[in-house]
Every structure is written in C-alpha cells, then in structure tokens.
C-alpha positions in Angstrom: 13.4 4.0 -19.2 13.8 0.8 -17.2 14.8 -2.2 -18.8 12.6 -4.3 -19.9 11.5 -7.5 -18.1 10.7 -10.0 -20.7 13.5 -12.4 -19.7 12.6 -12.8 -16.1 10.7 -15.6 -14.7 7.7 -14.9 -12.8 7.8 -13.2 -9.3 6.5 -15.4 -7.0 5.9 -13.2 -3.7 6.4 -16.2 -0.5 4.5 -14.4 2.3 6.3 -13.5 5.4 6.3 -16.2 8.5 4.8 -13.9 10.7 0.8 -15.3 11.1 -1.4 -14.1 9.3 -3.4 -10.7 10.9 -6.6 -9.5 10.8 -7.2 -6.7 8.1 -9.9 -5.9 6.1 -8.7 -5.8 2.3 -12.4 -4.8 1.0 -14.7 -1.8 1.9 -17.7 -0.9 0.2 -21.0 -3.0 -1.0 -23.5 -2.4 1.6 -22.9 0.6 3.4 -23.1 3.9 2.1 -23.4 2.4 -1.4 -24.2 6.0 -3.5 -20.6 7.3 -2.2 -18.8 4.8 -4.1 -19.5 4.4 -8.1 -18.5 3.0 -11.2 -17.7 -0.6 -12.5 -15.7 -1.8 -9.5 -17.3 0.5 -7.0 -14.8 -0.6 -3.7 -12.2 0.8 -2.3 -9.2 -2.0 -1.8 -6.1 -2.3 0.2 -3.1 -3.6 -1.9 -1.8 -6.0 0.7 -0.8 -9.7 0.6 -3.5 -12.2 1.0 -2.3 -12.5 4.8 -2.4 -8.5 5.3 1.3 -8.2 6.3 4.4 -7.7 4.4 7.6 -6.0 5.5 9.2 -2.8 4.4 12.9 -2.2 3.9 12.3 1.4 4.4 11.5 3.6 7.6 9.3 5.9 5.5 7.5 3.3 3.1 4.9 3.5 0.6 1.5 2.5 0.6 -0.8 0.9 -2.0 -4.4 1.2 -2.3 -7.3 0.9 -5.3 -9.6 4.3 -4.8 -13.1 3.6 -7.1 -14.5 6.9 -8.4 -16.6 8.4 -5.5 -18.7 11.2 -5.3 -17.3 11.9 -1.9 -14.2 14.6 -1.9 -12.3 13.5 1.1 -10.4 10.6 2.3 -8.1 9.4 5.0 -4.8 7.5 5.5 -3.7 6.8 9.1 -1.0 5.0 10.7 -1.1 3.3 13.9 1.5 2.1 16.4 0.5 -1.3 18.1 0.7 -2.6 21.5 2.2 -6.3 23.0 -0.9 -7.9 22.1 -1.0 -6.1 18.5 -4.0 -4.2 19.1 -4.2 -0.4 17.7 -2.8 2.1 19.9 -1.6 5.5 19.3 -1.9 7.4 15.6 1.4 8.0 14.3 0.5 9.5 10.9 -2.7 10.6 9.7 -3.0 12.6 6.3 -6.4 14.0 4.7 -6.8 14.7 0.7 -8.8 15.1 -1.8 -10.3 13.1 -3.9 -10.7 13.5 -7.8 -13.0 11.3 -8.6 -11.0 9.3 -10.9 -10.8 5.3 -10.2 -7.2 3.7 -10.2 -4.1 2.5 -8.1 -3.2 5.6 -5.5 -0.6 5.7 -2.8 0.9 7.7 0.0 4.4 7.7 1.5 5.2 8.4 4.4 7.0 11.8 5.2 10.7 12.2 6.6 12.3 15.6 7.4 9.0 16.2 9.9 7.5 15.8 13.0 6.3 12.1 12.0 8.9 9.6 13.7 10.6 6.9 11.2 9.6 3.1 11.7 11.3 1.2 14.6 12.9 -1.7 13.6 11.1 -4.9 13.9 7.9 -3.1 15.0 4.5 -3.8 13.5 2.0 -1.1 12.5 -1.4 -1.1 11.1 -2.7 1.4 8.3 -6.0 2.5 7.4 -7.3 4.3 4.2 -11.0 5.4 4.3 -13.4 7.4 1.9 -15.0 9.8 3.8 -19.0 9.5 3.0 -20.9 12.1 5.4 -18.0 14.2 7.5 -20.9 14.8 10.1 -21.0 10.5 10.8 -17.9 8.9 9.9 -19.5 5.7 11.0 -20.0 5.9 7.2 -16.8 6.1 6.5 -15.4 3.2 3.9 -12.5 1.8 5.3 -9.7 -0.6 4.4 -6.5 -1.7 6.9 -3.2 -3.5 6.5 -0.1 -4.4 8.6 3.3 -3.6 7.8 6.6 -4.6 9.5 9.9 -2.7 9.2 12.7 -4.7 8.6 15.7 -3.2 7.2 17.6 -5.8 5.8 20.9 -7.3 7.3 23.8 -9.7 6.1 23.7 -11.4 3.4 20.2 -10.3 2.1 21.1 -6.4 2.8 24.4 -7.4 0.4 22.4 -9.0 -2.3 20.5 -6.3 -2.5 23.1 -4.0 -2.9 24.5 -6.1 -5.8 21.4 -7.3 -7.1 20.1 -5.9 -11.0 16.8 -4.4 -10.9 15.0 -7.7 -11.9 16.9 -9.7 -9.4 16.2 -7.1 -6.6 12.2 -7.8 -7.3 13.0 -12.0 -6.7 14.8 -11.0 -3.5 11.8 -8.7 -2.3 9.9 -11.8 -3.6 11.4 -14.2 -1.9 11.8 -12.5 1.2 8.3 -10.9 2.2 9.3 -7.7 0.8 5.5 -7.0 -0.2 5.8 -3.0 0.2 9.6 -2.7 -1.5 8.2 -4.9 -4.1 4.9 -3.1 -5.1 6.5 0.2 -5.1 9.1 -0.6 -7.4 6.5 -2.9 -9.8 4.1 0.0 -9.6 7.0 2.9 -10.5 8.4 0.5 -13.3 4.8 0.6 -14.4 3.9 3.9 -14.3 7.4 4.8 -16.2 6.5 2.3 -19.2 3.3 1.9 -19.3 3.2 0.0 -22.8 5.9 -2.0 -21.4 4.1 -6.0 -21.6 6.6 -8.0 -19.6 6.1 -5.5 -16.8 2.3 -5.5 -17.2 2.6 -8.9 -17.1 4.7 -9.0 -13.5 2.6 -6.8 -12.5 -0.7 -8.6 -13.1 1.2 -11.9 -11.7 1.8 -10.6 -8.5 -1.4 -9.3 -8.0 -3.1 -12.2 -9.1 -1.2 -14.7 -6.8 -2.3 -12.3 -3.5 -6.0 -12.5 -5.0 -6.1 -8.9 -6.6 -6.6 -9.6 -10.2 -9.6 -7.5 -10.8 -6.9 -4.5 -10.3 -4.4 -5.5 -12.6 -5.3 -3.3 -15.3 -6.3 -0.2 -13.4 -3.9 2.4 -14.0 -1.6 4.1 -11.6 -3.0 7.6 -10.4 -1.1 10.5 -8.8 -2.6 11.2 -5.6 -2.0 11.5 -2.1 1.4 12.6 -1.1 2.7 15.1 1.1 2.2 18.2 -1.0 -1.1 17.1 -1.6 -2.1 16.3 2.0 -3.5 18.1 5.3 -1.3 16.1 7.9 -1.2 15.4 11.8 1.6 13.4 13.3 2.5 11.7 15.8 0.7 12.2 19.2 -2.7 12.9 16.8 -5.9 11.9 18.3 -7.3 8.5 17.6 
C-alpha cells in the first residue's frame, strides 16, 4: 500500500513554457449524440488546460475519461509532427473494445515492438476516438493532446532519484511533468482507493487544469497492449 498523503501540501501542476497548442479536450454533444450515454455523456482527454505536458518516459501513459457508449470500438493513435507542428506520420495506433462502462481509462505505449521509443525533445500529438458508425468515421468522437518527451537531466533527473514518493509528485508538479504525474496520482489511486488525502490530490489536480467533473470517476482497466489490435509505426494516416 502507498503511504498515505495527508501531510502533503497541495500539488500545484505549473504548466510547461512551451505555448499553449491547439487540442481538442471535449468530444461529444452534437454529433452522433445516441453513441455516447449516461450522466456525463463525453468522451475527455486528461490533458493540462494548455494540451501539452512532458513525459519523462519514452513509452508514456495516456489519460482519457471514456462515457458509457453503445458503440464497441475505439481508437488511440499517435502522431509524429513536422517543423511547423502539424500531424504527420502515425507512429502508434491501437483499436479495443469498449465495455460500456464510464470512468478514467488509459493506454501505454508499448516497448519490446516494432513501435519506436519517443525522441528526445520531440513533440507528438495523440488522439482517442469512439468509433460511432465503422462505415463513416466522420462520426467518429474524437479527443487530441500533445505530449513532449523530456527525460530529465542534472539536478532535476537527481532529485528525482532521491526524492520520496510525495516529493517526486511536487517535482513532476513543478516541472510540467503532467503525464509522470497523472500516472502515478491515478496508480496511487487505483491502489487505495478509500485513501482521502489521495482522493483529495487527486481531485486538486484535476480541478486546477479545469477537469473537476471527473474527479470522482473511478479508474477503469482498459486499453493496454494485451487488450489491443495494434499497427505501428509506418501505419496509414
């Protein structure tokens, strides 16, 4: 069991310099409005309010709020950009199915395969979309994101190293972090779920970045490899 968090202060997530890109954190409402149910009946990217964070690691993990749907399919992908940051080539792409149960999903991103580990310093942009009518995927829901690998260097990769599990969440925090950060908040979560001082980090980050209707959604298992039709890289867009 992880220890518990009631003595830290409040993690206070300080967005990364890079300016702000465009990314759509909301799909649903309008279109295709009977493939998406329930009482919050969106799907919703778990990205800062400026839709890029950094990642510490080359195969990260990603975030994302999946409503119940009727639909049983849905999409991740993974896109290399080019100098002017507009989507190039697909670098992952992953299909699975959907349960029909609403809550906090994610994917990671495979090592040991084809799919090539993030260059440093490189930006990518992600997509997660709810397949509504496989013949028209111009029905598709769809969400997007930016992430930017930066493995950690000097004094902040030393830190880290030191750094109690509490302290490690300040310095992904304090640094733009926003992948590392979730991941761990949503694992320390998901181990201790009755746990208040992490519900409470928890909801606090989420709140700050405008995502307070999904602080009490539960963490779902869904999505990763074993679970997943994949292409690679050199996919089609």
């Amino acid at each position: 069991m992880a220890p518990s968090l009631s003595l830290a202060s409040e993690i206070g997530f300080k967005a990364p310099d890079d300016v702000g890109l465009p990314g759509r954190r909301v799909g649903g409402g309008t279109r295709g409005p009977a493939c998406l149910q329930g009482r919050l009946p969106q799907l919703v990217a778990l990205s800062p309010s400026n839709n890029v964070g950094y990642t510490s690691e080359a195969f990260p993990r990603f975030f994302w709020y999946m409503p119940t749907t009727k639909t049983k399919t849905a999409e991740f992908t993974l896109y290399s950009v080019g100098a002017q940051r507009q989507r190039k080539d697909v670098i992952y792409r992953a299909t699975f199915g959907t349960s029909g149960t609403p809550g906090i999903a994610s994917l990671k991103l495979p090592s040991g395969t084809t799919m090539p580990a993030l260059e440093k310093g490189q930006y990518y942009t992600w997509t997660v979309s709810v397949i509504c009518d496989s013949e028209d995927r111009e029905r598709d829901i769809r969400v997007s994101g930016w992430v930017r690998y930066m493995p950690p260097e000097g004094d902040l990769a030393d830190q880290l190293a030191a750094a109690s599990e509490s302290d490690r969440l300040k310095l992904y925090a304090e640094n733009g972090y926003w992948f590392d950060l979730v991941a761990a908040l949503a694992k320390m979560r998901a181990d201790n779920p009755r746990d208040e001082a992490i519900a409470e980090q928890w909801s606090d980050l989420l709140r700050s970045q405008g995502l307070s209707r999904l602080a009490n959604q539960r963490i779902i298992s869904c999505c990763d490899s074993t679970q997943a039709r994949r292409q690679s890289a050199g996919a089609r867009n």
